[in-house]
SEDREN-200750 format. One line per 4 residues: their letters; for each residue x, y, z of C-alpha. Coordinates in steps of 0.02 Angstrom, whole numbers, plus 50000, padded with zeros to 5 digits. Layout:
BEGIN
A> X,Y,Z ~ ...
//
This chain:
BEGIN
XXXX> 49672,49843,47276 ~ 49590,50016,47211 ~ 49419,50028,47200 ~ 49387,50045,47008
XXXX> 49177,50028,47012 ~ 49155,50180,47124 ~ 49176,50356,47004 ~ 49256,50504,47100
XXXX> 49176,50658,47138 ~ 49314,50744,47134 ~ 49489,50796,47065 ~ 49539,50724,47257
XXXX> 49471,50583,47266 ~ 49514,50516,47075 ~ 49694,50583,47116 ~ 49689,50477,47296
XXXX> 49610,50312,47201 ~ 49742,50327,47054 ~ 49899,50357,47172 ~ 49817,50190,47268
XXXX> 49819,50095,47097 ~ 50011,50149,47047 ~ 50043,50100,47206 ~ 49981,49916,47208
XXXX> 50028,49902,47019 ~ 50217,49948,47097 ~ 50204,49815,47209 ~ 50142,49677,47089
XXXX> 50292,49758,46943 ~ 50430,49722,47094 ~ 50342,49531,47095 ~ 50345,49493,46926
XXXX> 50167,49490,46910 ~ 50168,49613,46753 ~ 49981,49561,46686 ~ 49913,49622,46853
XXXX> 50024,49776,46875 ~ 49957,49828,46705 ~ 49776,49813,46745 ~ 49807,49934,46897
XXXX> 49894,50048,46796 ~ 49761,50072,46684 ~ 49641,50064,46801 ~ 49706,50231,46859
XXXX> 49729,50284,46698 ~ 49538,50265,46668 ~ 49504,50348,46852 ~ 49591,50503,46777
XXXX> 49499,50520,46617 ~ 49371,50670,46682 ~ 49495,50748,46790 ~ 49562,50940,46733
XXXX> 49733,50949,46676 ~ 49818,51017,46847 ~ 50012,50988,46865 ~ 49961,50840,46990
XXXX> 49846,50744,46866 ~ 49963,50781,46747 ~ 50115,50722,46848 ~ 50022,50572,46900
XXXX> 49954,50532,46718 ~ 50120,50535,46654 ~ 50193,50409,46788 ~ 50048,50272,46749
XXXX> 50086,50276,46574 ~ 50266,50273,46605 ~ 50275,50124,46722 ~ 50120,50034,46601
XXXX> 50263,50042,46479 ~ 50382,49951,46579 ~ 50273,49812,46628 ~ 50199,49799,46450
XXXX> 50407,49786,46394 ~ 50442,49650,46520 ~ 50279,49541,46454 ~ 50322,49556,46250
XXXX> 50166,49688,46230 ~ 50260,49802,46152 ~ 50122,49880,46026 ~ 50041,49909,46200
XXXX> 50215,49989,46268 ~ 50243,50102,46148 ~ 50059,50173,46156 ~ 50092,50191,46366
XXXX> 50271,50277,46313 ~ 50186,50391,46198 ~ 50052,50428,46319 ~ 50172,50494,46454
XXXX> 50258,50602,46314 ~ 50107,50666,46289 ~ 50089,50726,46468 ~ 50283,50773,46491
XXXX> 50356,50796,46329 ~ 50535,50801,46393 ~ 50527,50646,46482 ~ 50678,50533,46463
XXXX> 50615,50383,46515 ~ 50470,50384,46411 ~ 50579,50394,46270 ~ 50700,50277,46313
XXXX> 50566,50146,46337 ~ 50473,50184,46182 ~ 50620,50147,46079 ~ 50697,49986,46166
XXXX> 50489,49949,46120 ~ 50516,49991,45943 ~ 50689,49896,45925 ~ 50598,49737,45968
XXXX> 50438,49763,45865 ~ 50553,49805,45715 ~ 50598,49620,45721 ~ 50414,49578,45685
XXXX> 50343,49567,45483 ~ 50262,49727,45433 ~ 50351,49843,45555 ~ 50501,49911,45465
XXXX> 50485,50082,45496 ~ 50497,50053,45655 ~ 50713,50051,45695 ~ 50711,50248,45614
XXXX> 50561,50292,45758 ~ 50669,50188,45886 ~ 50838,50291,45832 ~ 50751,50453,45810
XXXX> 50663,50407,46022 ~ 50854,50370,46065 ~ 50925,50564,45996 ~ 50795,50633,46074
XXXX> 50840,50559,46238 ~ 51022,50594,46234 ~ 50982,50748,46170 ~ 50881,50797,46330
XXXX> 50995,50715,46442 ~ 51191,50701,46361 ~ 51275,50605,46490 ~ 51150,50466,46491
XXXX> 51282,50321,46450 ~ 51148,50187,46411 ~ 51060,50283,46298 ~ 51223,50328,46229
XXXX> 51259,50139,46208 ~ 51091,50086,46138 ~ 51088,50215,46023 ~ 51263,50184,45981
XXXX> 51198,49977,45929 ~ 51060,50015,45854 ~ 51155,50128,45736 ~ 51303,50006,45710
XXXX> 51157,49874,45656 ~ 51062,49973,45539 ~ 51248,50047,45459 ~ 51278,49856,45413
XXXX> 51086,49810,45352 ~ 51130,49964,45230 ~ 51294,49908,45199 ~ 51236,49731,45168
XXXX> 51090,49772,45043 ~ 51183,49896,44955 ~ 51323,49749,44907 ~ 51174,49641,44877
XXXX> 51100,49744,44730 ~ 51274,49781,44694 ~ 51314,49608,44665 ~ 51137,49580,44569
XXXX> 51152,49733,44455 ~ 51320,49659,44381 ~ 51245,49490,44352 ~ 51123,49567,44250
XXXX> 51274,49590,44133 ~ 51368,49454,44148 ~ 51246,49317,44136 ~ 51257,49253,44296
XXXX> 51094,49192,44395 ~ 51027,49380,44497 ~ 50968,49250,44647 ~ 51088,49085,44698
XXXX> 50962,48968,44771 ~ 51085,48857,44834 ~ 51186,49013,44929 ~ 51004,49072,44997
XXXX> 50979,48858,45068 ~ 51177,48851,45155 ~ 51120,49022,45228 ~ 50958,48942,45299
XXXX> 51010,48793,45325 ~ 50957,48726,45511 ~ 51109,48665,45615 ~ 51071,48521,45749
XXXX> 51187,48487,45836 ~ 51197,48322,45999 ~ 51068,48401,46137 ~ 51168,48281,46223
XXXX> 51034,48151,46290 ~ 51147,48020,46269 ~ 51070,47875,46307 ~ 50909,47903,46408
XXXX> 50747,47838,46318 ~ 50668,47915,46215 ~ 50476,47947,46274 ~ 50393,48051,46116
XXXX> 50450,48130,45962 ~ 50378,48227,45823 ~ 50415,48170,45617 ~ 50409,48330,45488
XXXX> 50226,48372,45582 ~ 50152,48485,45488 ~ 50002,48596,45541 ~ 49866,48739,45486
XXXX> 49729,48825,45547 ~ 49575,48817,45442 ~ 49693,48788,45279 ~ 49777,48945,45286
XXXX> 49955,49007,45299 ~ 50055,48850,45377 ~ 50108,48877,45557 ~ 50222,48716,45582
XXXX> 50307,48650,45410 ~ 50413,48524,45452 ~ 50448,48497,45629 ~ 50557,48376,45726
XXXX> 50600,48362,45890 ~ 50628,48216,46037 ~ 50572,48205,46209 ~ 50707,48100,46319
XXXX> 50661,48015,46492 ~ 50733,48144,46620 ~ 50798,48266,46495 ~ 50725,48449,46486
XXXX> 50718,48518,46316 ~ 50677,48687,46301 ~ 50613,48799,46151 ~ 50612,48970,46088
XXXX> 50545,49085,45955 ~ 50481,49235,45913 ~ 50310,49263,45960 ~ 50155,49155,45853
XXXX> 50310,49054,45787 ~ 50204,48900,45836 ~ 50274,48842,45989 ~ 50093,48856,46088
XXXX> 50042,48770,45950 ~ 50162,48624,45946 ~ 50110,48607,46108 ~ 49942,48571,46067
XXXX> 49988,48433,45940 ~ 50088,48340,46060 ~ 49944,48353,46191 ~ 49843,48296,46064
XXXX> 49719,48442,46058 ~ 49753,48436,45872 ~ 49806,48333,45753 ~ 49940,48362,45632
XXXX> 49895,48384,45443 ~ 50039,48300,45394 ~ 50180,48202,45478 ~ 50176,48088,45630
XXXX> 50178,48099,45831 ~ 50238,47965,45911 ~ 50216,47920,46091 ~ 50351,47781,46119
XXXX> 50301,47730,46306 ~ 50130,47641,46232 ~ 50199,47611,46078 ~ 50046,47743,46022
XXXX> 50053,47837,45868 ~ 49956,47975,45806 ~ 49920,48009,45633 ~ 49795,48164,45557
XXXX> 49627,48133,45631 ~ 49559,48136,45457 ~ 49633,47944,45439 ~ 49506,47884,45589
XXXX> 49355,47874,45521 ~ 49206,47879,45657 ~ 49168,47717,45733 ~ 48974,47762,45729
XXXX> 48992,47804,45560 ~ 49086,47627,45506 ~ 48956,47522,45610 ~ 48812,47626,45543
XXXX> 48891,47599,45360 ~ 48911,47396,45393 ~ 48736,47386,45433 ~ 48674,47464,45315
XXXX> 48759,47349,45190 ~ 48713,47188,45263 ~ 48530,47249,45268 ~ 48536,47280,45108
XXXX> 48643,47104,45046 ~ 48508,47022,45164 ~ 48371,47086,45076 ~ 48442,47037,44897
XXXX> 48484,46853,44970 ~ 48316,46843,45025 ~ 48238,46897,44863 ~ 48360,46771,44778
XXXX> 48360,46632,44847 ~ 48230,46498,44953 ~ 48375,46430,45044 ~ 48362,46518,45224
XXXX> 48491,46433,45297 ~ 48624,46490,45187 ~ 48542,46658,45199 ~ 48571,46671,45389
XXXX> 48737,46611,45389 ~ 48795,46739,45265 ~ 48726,46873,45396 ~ 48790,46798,45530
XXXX> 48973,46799,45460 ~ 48948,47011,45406 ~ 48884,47021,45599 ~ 49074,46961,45642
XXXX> 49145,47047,45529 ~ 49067,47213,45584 ~ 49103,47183,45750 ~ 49286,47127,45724
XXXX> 49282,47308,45633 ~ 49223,47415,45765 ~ 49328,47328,45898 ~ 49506,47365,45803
XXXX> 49437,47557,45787 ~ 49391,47586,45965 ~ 49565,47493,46015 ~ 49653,47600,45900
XXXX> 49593,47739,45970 ~ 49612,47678,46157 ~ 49793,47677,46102 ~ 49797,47862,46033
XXXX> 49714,47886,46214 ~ 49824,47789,46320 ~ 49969,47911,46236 ~ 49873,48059,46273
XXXX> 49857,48006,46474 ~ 50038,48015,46480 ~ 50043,48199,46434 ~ 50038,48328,46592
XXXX> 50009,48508,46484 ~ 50033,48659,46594 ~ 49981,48802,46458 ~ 50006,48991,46488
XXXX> 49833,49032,46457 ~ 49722,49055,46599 ~ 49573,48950,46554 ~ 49603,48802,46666
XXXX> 49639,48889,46804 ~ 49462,48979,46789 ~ 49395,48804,46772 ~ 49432,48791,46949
XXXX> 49281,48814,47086 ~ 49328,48993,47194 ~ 49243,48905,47318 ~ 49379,48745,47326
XXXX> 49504,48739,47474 ~ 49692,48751,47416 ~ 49702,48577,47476 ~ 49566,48479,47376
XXXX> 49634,48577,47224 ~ 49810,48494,47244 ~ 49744,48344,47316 ~ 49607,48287,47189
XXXX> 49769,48300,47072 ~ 49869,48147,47176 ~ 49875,47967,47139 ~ 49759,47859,47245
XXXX> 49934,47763,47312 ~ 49977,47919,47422 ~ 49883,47906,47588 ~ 49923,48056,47675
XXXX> 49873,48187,47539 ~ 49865,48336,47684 ~ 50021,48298,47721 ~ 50090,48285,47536
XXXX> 49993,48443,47512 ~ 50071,48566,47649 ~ 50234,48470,47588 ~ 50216,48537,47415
XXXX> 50165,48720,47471 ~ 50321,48726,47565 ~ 50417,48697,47427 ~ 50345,48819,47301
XXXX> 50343,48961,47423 ~ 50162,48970,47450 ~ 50144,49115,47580 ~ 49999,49256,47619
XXXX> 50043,49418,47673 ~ 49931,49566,47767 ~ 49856,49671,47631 ~ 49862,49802,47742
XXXX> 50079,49805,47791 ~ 50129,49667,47688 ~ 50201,49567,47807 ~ 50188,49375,47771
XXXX> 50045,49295,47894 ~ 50029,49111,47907 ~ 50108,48953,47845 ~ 50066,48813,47699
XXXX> 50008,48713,47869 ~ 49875,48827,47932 ~ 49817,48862,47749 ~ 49787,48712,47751
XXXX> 49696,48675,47918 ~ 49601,48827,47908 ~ 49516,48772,47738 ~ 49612,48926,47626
XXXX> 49460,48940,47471 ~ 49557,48952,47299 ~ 49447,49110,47267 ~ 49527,49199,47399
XXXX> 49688,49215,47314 ~ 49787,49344,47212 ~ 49818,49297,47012 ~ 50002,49243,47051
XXXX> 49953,49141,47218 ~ 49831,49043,47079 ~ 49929,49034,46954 ~ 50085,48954,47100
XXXX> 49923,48832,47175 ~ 49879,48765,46973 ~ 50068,48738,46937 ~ 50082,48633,47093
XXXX> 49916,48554,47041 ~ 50001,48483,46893 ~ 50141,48438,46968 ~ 50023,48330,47064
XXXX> 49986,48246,46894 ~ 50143,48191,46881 ~ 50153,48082,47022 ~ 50038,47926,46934
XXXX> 50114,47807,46923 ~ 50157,47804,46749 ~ 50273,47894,46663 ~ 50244,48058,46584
XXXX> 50283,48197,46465 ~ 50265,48381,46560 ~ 50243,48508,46426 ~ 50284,48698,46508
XXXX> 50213,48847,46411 ~ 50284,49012,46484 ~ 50267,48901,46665 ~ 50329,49045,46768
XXXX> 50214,49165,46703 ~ 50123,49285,46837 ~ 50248,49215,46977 ~ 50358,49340,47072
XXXX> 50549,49332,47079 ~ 50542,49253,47242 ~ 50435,49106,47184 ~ 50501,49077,46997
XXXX> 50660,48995,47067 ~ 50577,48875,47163 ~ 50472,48834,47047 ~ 50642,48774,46935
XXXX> 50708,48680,47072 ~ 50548,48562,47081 ~ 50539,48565,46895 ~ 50723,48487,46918
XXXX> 50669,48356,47056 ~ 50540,48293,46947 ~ 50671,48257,46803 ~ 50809,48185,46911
XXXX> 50674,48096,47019 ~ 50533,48040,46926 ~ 50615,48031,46751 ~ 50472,48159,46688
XXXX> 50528,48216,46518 ~ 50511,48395,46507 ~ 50486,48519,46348 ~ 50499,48698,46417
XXXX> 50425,48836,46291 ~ 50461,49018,46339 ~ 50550,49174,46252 ~ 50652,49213,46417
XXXX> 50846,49160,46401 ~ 50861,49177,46597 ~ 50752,49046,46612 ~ 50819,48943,46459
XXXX> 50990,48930,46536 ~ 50925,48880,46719 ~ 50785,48771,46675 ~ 50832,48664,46527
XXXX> 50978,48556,46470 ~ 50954,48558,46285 ~ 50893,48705,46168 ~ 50796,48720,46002
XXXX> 50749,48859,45907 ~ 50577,48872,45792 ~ 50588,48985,45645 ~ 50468,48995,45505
XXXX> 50393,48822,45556 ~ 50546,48726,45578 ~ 50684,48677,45692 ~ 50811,48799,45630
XXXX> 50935,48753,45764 ~ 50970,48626,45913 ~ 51107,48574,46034 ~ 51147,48586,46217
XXXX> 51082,48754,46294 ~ 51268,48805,46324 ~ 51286,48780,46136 ~ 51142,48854,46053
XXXX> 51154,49033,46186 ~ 51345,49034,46176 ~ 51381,49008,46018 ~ 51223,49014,45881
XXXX> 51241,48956,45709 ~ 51088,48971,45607 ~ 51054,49173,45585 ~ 50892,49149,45662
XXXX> 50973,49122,45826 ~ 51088,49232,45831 ~ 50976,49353,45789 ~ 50869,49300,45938
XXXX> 51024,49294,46078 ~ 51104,49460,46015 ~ 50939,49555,46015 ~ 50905,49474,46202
XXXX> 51075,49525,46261 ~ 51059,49688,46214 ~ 50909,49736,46339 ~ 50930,49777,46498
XXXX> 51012,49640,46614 ~ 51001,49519,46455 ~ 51203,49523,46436 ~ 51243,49383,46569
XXXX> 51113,49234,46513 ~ 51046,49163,46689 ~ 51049,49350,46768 ~ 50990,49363,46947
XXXX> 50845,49220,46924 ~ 51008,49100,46905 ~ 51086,49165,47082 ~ 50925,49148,47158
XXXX> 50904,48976,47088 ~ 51072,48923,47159 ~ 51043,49016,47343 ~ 50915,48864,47359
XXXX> 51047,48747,47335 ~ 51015,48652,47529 ~ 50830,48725,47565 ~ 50739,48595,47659
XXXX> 50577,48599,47581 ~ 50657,48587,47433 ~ 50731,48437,47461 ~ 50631,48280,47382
XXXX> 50530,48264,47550 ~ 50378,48328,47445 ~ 50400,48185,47327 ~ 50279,48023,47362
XXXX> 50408,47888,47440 ~ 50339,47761,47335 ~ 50397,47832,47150 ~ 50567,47892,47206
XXXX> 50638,47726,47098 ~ 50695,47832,46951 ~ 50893,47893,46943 ~ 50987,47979,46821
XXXX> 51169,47948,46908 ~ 51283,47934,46792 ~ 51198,48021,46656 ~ 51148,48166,46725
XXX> 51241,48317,46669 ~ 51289,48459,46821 ~ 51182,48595,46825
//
């Protein structure tokens, strides 16, 4: 890694440690690992900040910002990749690239409320590209879309006030209500499930933060024993957030969750009153009856039995409150949550081994948790490599003898060890819901596959029941089996992932496919993570070896669907 806390002394030396951070921020792009590749790149950004304005720091300058812009694209930061795109315009005015990127940048973010202007900057970026370099056919074609699209919003909204200026004369209605509801109407479709159980479900939930603008207005969706469900939107469309309520971080303001294994329900937390509280209140009123009965009356015995019967009472009270709860609980315990955020994963001690971090995750009925463990690292790919050539040293086996500390890893190698981790959780006995938020998030391309082809053991083997939350097709049309789309706080679509990306019905999703098509290697839905995926097909650690003999009892034969 560059060595950021050291300032240079010197045009040389800044130059040598920025080179060093494009360099490793290269190496983490070509991995996937985009959030780390960006910190480099600004790190040498920042290194750069006192140097003169030579045609090397220039150069170099312009080549940071350039390749910040990429990995900002590839993550959804796109406010963030358009400044980068702009900063290396800055530095080399006539640089293709920079434009290019800037306006695929643009395109997206012109999607987003509040940035309308923003499909004129993107078109203007695109001329300006192809007017620098004429034969470049992709700008050609982009440009070429993006012109096509905004020729029909034009075309549409001119026949719309069209339409409402000569209603104005004719007496007709300016808005049809019911047109605007067949328009919006949300189109669900069989996600094909068939008959596998269904394990939790959410009723018209309903949630908001603090009172404010609603984030979820009516959701529903079901969770079927080995059945992978996956869902999409456009970023804070509440899918993170969904999450949360089926976790049971928060509790919906209106509608119900329902886990079916316990027969558990959860309602808004504001229906539980505190147990404390209730007790506390019960007390108080017998103290106070008891005082009256003793004021009123010389018969004693009549006086204690009267308490005695509001001390059962109480108690009865309390005990269905805390058992309601324990229910609530017992639902929660079935729910595995493996969030993109990186919170839990910095809950974990640097100073653990690998091994205790997987291992303190297993049920007490496996007995050889070493061997489980190195099983488990074999089958995600966990590898080191020599910082110094790059060459992979080692195997999960010696990690594992040689007590590998969790601190001594790289962001993606944590990031592989705290999927695995939960995983782990998976194996108890019980079944269990695995909720996936962006799950293959900081892992390279040679990891993200193998990731999906556990994710797939534990559904076929375990029965897990899977709800897989990401914005990446690719990994929509390897990972899941059925597909729903959130839109403005609702299910505005759902069917069988060959369905919904094939052929979208609600204009929310097609919206959402064609815009994902049109970037680069978005045309065939799987791309190259989907021929990696099925070069695995026959890998030995991938086989269910890393799966505890004892819970291999679940089978989907004859209802699983070929994938």
């Amino acid at each position: 890694a560059c060595l950021l806390h050291m300032p240079p002394s010197s045009n040389e030396a800044a130059l040598e440690n920025a080179e060093n951070c494009r360099q490793v921020g290269n190496e983490l792009l070509g991995k996937g690992q985009y959030a780390e590749a960006c910190q480099q790149y600004d790190a040498g950004l920042v290194g750069l900040v006192r140097c003169d304005t030579s045609e090397a720091v220039v150069k170099l300058r312009s080549a940071l910002h350039l390749n910040a812009s990429l990995s900002n694209l590839k993550r959804g930061n796109l406010a963030s990749a358009v400044e980068h795109a702009s900063g290396a315009l800055a530095a080399d005015s006539k640089n293709v690239k920079a434009y290019y990127r800037r306006a695929l940048a643009r395109i997206r973010l012109a999607e987003q409320p509040g940035h309308d202007g923003e499909a004129a900057l993107a078109q203007a970026d695109f001329e300006r590209a192809l007017e620098l370099e004429p034969d470049n056919v992709e700008v050609r074609r982009e440009l070429r879309q993006l012109r096509d699209k905004r020729r029909g919003e034009r075309a549409d909204l001119d026949r719309r006030q069209k339409d409402n200026f000569k209603n104005i004369f004719s007496g007709k209605a300016i808005y049809d209500d019911h047109a605007s509801e067949q328009i919006q109407r949300a189109f669900l479709r069989d996600p094909g499930a068939g008959d596998r159980r269904l394990v939790l479900s959410a009723e018209q939930v309903q949630f908001s933060y603090n009172k404010g603008e609603p984030i979820l207005t009516g959701v529903d969706i079901q969770l079927h024993e080995g059945w992978c469900l996956g869902l999409v939107g456009m970023n804070a469309s509440g899918k993170t957030t969904l999450a949360r309520l089926l976790r049971g971080t928060y509790a919906p303001s209106a509608g119900k969750i329902r886990y079916d294994l316990d027969s558990a329900e959860q309602t808004p937390a504001s229906n539980f009153a505190s147990p404390t509280a209730v007790v506390a209140f019960c007390v108080l009123l017998l103290a106070l009856a008891g005082a009256q009965l003793f004021a009123a009356t010389e018969n004693m015995h009549l006086v204690w039995r009267a308490l005695g019967l509001g001390v059962v009472v109480v108690a009865c009270c309390a005990w269905k409150i805390l058992y309601t709860r324990r229910q609530i609980s017992l639902g929660k315990a079935l729910i595995v949550y493996l969030p993109s955020e990186v919170s839990d994963k910095e809950s974990i001690s640097d100073s653990k081994t690998i091994e205790s971090v997987i291992a303190e995750a297993l049920p007490k009925q496996v007995t050889d948790k070493r061997n489980q463990v190195i099983a488990m690292l074999r089958a995600g790919g966990f590898q080191m490599y020599n910082q110094q050539t790059g060459e992979p040293v080692g195997s999960p086996k010696e990690y594992v003898q040689d007590g590998l500390r969790f601190g001594h890893l790289s962001g993606g190698q944590k990031h592989l060890i705290y999927v695995l981790r939960c995983f782990a959780r998976c194996f108890h006995s019980r079944p269990c819901v695995l909720l996936c938020d962006e799950l293959l998030g900081g892992l390279d391309a040679v990891r993200q596959p193998r990731v999906l082809r556990m994710l797939k053991t534990l559904k076929l083997e375990l029965g897990i029941s899977l709800l897989y939350i990401g914005t990446d097709l690719h990994q929509m049309r390897v990972a899941t089996d059925a597909l729903a789309v959130l839109h403005e706080g609702k299910i505005c679509e759902l069917g069988t992932t060959l369905d919904v990306l094939e052929d979208p019905k609600h204009p929310a999703s097609k919206d959402y496919v064609l815009q994902y098509r049109s970037l680069p290697g978005g045309h065939k839905l799987g791309g190259k993570l989907a021929e990696n995926y099925e070069s695995l097909l026959g890998d030995e650690a991938l086989d269910d070896s890393w799966i505890p003999g004892h819970l291999k009892t679940f089978r989907t034969d004859g209802l699983d669907q070929k994938k």
